[in-house]
C-alpha positions as CSV (number, residue, x, y, z in Angstrom):
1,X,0.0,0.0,0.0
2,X,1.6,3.4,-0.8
3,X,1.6,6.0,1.5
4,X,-0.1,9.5,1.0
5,X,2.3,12.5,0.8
6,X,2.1,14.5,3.3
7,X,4.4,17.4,5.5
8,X,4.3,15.4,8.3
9,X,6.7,12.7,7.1
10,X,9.3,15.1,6.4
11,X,8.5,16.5,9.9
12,X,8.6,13.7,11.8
13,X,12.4,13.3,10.9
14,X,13.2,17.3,11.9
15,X,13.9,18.9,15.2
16,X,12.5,22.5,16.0
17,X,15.0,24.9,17.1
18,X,13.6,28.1,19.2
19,X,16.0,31.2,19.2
20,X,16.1,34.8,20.4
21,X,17.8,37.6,19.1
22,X,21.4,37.4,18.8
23,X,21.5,33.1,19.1
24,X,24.0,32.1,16.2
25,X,21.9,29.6,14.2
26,X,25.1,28.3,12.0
27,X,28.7,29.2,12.1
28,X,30.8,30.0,9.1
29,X,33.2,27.4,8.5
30,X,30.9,24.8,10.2
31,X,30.5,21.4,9.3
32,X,27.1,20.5,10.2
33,X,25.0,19.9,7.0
34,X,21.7,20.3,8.5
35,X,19.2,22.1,6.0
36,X,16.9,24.6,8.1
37,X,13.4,25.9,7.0
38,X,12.4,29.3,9.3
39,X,8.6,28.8,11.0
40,X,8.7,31.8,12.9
41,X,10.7,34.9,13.5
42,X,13.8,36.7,11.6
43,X,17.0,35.4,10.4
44,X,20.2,37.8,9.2
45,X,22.6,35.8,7.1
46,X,25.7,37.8,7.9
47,X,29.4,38.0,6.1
48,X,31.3,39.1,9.0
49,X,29.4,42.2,10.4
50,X,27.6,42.7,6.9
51,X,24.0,41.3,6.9
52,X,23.7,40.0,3.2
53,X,20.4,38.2,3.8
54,X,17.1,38.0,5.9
55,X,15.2,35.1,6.3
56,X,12.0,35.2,7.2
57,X,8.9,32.1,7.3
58,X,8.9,30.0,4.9
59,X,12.9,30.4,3.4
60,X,15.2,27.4,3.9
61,X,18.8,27.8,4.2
62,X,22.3,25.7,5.0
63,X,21.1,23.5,1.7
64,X,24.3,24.5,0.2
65,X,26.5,22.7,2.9
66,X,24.0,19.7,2.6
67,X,24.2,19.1,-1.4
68,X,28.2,20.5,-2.2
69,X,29.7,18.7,1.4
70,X,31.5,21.5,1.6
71,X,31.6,24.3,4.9
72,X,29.0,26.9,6.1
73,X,29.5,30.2,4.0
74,X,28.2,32.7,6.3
75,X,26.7,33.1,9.6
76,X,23.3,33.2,10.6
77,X,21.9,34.9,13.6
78,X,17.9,34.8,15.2
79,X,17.3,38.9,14.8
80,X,14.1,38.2,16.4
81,X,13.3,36.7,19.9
82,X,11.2,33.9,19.7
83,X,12.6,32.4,16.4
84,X,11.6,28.6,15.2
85,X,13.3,26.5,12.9
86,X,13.0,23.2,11.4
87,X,16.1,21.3,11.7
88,X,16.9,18.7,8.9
89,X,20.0,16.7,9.9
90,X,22.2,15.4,7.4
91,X,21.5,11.9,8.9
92,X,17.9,12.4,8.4
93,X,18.0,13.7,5.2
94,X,20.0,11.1,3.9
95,X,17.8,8.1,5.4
96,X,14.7,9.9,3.9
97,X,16.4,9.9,0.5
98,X,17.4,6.1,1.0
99,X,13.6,5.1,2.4
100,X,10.9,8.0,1.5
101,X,12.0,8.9,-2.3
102,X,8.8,10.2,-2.6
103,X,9.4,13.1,0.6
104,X,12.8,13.1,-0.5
105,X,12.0,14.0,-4.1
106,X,9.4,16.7,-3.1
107,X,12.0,18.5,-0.8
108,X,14.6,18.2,-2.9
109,X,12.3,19.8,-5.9
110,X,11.3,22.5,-3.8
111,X,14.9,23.1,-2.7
112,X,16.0,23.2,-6.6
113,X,13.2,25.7,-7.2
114,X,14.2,28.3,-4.2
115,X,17.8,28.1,-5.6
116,X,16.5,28.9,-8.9
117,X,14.4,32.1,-7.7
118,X,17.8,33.0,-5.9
119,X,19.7,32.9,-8.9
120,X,17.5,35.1,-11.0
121,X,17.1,37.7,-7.7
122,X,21.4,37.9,-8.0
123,X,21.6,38.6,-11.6
């Protein structure tokens, strides 16, 4: 029997992290390769002291690390108290490829498609 699609699969494998202002969310020059999706709050994605993004509900961000195994770019800090974020590990989202194609192909679309809208927004 195939299972229905549905948000909470890919949930059930994700942690929720809650953040207030100032809490580093990722390092640059980490390791980690969680993928993060924001539920609540502000994010700044910072280059030193610059802030060269904001992230706000519904973005997703560290999928870089995640799909080149390479190192965190830039830092990203809560700018709001109360922030939530969806944690994918690298772990999970690995298993979920291996088991749940079907999640796994979903989020992985959707993660192409955000890439693509940042790529027109730069040029």
């Amino acid at each position: 029997m195939e299972m229905a699609y549905t948000p909470a699969r890919c949930i059930a494998r994700s942690n929720i992290i809650e953040c207030d202002t100032g809490d580093r969310v990722l390092k640059r020059g980490g390791v980690a390769r969680n993928m993060f999706v924001v539920l609540e709050g502000t994010l700044e994605v910072r280059d030193d002291e610059r802030i060269v993004g904001v992230l706000s509900p519904g973005d997703a961000f560290g999928e870089m690390a995640f799909l080149l195994e390479r190192p965190r770019v830039f830092d990203v800090d809560a700018a709001t108290d109360g922030a939530r974020i969806l944690s994918l590990s690298e772990g999970a989202l690995r298993k979920m490829i291996a088991e749940d194609s079907e999640v796994a192909a979903k989020l992985l679309f959707n993660v192409s498609k955000m890439l693509c809208v940042r790529l027109i927004k730069a040029n």
